[in-house]
DORO-730356 format. One line per 10 residues: number of its first residue (from 1); their letters; for each residue x, y, z of C-alpha. Coordinates in Angstrom, 3 decimals, decimal comma. Layout:
NUM) a) X Y Z; ...
END
This chain:
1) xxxxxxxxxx) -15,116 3,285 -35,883; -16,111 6,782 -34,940; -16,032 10,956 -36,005; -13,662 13,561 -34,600; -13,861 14,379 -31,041; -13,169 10,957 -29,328; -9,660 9,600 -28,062; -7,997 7,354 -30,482; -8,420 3,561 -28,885; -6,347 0,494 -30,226
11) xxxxxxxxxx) -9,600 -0,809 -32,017; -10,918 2,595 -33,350; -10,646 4,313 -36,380; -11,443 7,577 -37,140; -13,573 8,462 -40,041; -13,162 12,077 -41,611; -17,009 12,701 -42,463; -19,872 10,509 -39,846; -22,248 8,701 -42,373; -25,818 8,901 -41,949
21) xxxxxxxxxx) -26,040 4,943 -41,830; -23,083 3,220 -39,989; -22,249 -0,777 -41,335; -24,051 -3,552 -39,586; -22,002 -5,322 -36,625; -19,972 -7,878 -37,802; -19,340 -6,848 -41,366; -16,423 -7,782 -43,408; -14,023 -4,956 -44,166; -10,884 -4,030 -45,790
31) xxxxxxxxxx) -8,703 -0,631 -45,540; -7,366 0,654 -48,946; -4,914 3,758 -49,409; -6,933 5,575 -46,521; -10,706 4,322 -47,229; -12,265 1,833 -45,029; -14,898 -0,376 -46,983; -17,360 -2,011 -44,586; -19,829 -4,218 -46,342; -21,612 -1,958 -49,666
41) xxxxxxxxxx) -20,173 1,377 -47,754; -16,810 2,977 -47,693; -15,504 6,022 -45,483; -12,860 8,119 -45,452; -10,125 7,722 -42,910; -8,815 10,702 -40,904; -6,863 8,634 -38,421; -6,413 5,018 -37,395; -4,930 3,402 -34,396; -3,143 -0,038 -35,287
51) xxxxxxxxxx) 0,078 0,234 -34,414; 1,371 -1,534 -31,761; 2,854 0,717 -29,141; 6,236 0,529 -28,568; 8,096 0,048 -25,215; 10,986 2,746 -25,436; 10,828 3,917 -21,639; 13,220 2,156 -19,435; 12,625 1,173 -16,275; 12,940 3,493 -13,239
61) xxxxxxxxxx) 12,615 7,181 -15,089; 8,696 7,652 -13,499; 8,901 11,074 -12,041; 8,788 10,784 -8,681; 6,012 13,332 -7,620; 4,125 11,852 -10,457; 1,275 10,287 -7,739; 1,051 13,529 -5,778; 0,688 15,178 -9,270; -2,294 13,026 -9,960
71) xxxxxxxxxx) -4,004 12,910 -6,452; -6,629 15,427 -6,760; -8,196 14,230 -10,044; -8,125 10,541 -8,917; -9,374 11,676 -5,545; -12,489 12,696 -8,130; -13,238 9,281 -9,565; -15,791 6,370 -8,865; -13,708 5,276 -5,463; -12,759 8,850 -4,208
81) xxxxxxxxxx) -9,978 9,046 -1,767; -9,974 5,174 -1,694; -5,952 4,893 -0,336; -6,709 6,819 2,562; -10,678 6,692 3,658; -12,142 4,159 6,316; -15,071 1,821 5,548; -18,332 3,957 6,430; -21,720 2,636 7,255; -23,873 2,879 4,362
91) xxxxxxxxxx) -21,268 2,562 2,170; -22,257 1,094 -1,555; -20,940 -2,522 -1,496; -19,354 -1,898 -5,456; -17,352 1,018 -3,668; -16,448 -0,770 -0,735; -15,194 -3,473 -3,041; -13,025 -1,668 -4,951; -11,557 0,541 -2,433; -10,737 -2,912 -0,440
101) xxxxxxxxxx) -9,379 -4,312 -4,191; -7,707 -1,760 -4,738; -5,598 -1,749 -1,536; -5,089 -4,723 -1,505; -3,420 -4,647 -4,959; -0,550 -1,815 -4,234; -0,091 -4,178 -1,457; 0,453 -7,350 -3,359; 2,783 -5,945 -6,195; 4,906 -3,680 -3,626
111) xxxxxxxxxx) 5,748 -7,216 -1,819; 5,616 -8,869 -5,060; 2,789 -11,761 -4,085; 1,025 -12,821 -7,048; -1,654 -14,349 -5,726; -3,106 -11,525 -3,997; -2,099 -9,347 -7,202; -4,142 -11,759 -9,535; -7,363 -12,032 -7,274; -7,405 -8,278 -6,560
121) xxxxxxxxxx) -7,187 -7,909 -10,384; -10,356 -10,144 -10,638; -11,896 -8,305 -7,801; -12,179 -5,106 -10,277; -12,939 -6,413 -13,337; -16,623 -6,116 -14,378; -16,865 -3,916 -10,841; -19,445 -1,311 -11,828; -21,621 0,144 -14,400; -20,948 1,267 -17,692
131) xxxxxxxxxx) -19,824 0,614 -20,706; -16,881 0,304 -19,726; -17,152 -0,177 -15,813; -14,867 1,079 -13,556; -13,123 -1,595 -11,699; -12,027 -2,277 -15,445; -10,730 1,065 -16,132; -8,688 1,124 -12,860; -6,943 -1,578 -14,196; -6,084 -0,375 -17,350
141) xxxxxxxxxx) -4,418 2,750 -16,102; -2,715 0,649 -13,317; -1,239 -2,038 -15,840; -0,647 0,389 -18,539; 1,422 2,626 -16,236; 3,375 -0,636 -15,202; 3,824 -1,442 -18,560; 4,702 1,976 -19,970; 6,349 2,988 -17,014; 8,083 -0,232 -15,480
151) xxxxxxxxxx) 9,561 1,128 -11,793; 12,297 -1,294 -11,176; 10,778 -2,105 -7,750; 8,264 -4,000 -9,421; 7,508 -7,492 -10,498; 6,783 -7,465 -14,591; 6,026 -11,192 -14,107; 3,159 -10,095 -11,553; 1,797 -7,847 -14,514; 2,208 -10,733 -16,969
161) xxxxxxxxxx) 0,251 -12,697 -14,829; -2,537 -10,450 -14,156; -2,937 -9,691 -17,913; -3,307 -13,182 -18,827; -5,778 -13,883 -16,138; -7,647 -10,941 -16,631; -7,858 -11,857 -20,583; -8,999 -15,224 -19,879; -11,391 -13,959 -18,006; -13,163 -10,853 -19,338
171) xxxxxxxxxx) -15,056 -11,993 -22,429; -17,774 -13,869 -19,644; -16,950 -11,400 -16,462; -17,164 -7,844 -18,079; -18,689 -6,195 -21,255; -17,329 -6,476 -25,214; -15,434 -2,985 -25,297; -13,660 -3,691 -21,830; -12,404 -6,966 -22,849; -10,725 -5,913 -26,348
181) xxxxxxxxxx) -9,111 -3,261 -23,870; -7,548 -6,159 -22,300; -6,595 -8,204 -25,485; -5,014 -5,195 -26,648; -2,779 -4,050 -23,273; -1,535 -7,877 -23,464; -0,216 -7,429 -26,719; 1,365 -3,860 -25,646; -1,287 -1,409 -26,909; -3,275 1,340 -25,093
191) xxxxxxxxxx) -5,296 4,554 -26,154; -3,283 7,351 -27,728; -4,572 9,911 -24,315; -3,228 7,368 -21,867; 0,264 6,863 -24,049; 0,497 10,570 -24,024; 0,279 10,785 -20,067; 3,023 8,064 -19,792; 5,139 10,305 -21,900; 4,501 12,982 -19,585
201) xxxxxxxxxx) 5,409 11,311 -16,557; 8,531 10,166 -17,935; 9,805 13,258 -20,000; 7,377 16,256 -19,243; 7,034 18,658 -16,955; 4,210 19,282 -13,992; 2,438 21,364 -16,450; 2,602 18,336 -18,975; 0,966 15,938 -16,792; -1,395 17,985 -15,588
211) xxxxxxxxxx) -2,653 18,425 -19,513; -2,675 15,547 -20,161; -4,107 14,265 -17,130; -7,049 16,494 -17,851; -7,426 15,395 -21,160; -8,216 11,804 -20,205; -10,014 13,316 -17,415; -12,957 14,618 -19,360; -13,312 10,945 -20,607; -16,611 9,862 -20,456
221) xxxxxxxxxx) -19,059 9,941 -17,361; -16,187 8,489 -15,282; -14,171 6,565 -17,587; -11,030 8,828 -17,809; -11,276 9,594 -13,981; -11,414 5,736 -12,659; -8,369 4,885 -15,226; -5,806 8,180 -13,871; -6,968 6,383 -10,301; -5,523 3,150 -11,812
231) xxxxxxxxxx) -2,325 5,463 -12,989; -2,516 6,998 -9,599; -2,235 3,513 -7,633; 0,710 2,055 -10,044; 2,815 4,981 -8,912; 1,474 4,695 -5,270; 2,856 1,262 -5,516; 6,118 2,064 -7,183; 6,569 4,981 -4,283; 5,875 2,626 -1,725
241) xxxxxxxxxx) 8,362 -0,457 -2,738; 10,747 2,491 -3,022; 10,769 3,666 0,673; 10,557 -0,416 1,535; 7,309 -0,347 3,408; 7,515 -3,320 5,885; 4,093 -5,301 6,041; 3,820 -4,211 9,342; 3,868 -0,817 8,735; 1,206 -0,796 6,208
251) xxxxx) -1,781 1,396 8,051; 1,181 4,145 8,887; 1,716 3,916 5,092; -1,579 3,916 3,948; -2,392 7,043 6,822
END
């Protein structure tokens, strides 16, 4: 529950004036004909976010310079140029983590191994600082573009898998607001920003993308920027299983 100015989540709702005293945590409430009532007080709605989101996109449409599209902004998040750097003395062990995680999890879904998709999922989640930290939005912009955008190349029962593993395991191995982010991708749900990217790499132009790229981009410290790096490794995956990189060849690939 929140004023104007922040992206619509699948747990928020927007209130059209910001009280001077928000409701205590954990208070019952009800929404009638656009009020919410939270305990004695009652808002007015300007916008709510309950709707599941629904899966319209077929598989296969991504564009296919959607990853080069995205590469300079995700080249700006919490891991940097993670798919192409080497390991550098005096590197932070949480960014040496994820970059290896990270890796290693385009690798596992190009092959389709789900073993090595599920523990690299784990590897992320809780990885960082933050309210959201951001191992954990990696993976929401990595499962939400495989959900939204489902390249045929790919394993859905891999993403299935991760999803319910990562559910079981967030509400002890990252904070509150991440794990309801996970509750809600499982049941098909992401924030309206991220929906409106997936649109754009399906349907929109360069110019599209870009905007809305740049929208989720100013998320946050480093929110938005660690989840279009998620986005960004989805469709390095998808381009990858689509020029059938051999295991062998996987430096060459990753060079």
């Amino acid at each position: 529950m929140h004023g104007g100015g922040l992206p619509l989540t699948p747990f928020s709702a927007e209130v059209a004036d910001v009280p001077r005293q928000w409701p205590p945590v954990g208070a019952l409430s009800r929404v009638t004909r656009g009020h919410l009532r939270v305990g004695t007080l009652a808002f007015r709605l300007a916008a709510r976010w309950s709707t599941p989101c629904a899966d319209v996109f077929g598989p296969g449409r991504v564009q296919s310079e959607g990853a080069s599209i995205l590469e300079p902004v995700a080249a700006r998040s919490t891991f940097g140029r993670w798919w192409c750097a080497v390991e550098r003395d005096g590197d932070a062990d949480t960014f040496r983590t994820a970059r290896v995680a990270l890796r290693r999890l385009v690798d596992a879904v190009q092959p389709s191994d789900r073993g090595s998709a599920v523990a690299a999922g784990l590897a992320l989640l809780g990885l960082g600082p933050g309210l959201t930290p951001s191992g954990d939005d990696a993976l929401v912009g990595f499962l939400g573009a495989w959900r939204w955008l489902s390249p045929r190349a790919l394993d859905d029962d891999i993403r299935r898998a991760m999803l319910g593993a990562l559910v079981d395991r967030a509400p002890s191995g990252t904070t509150s607001v991440s794990a309801e982010f996970f509750h809600h991708l499982f049941h098909g749900r992401v924030s309206e920003p991220l929906l409106q990217l997936f649109e754009a790499l399906i349907a929109g132009t360069q110019h599209d993308v870009q905007r809305a790229a740049d929208r989720i981009a100013a998320w946050g410290a480093s929110s938005g920027l660690d989840t279009l790096s998620g986005v960004h490794a989805l469709l390095l995956a998808a381009r990858m299983a689509q020029l059938h990189v051999a295991p062998d060849k996987e430096e060459a690939a990753w060079d």
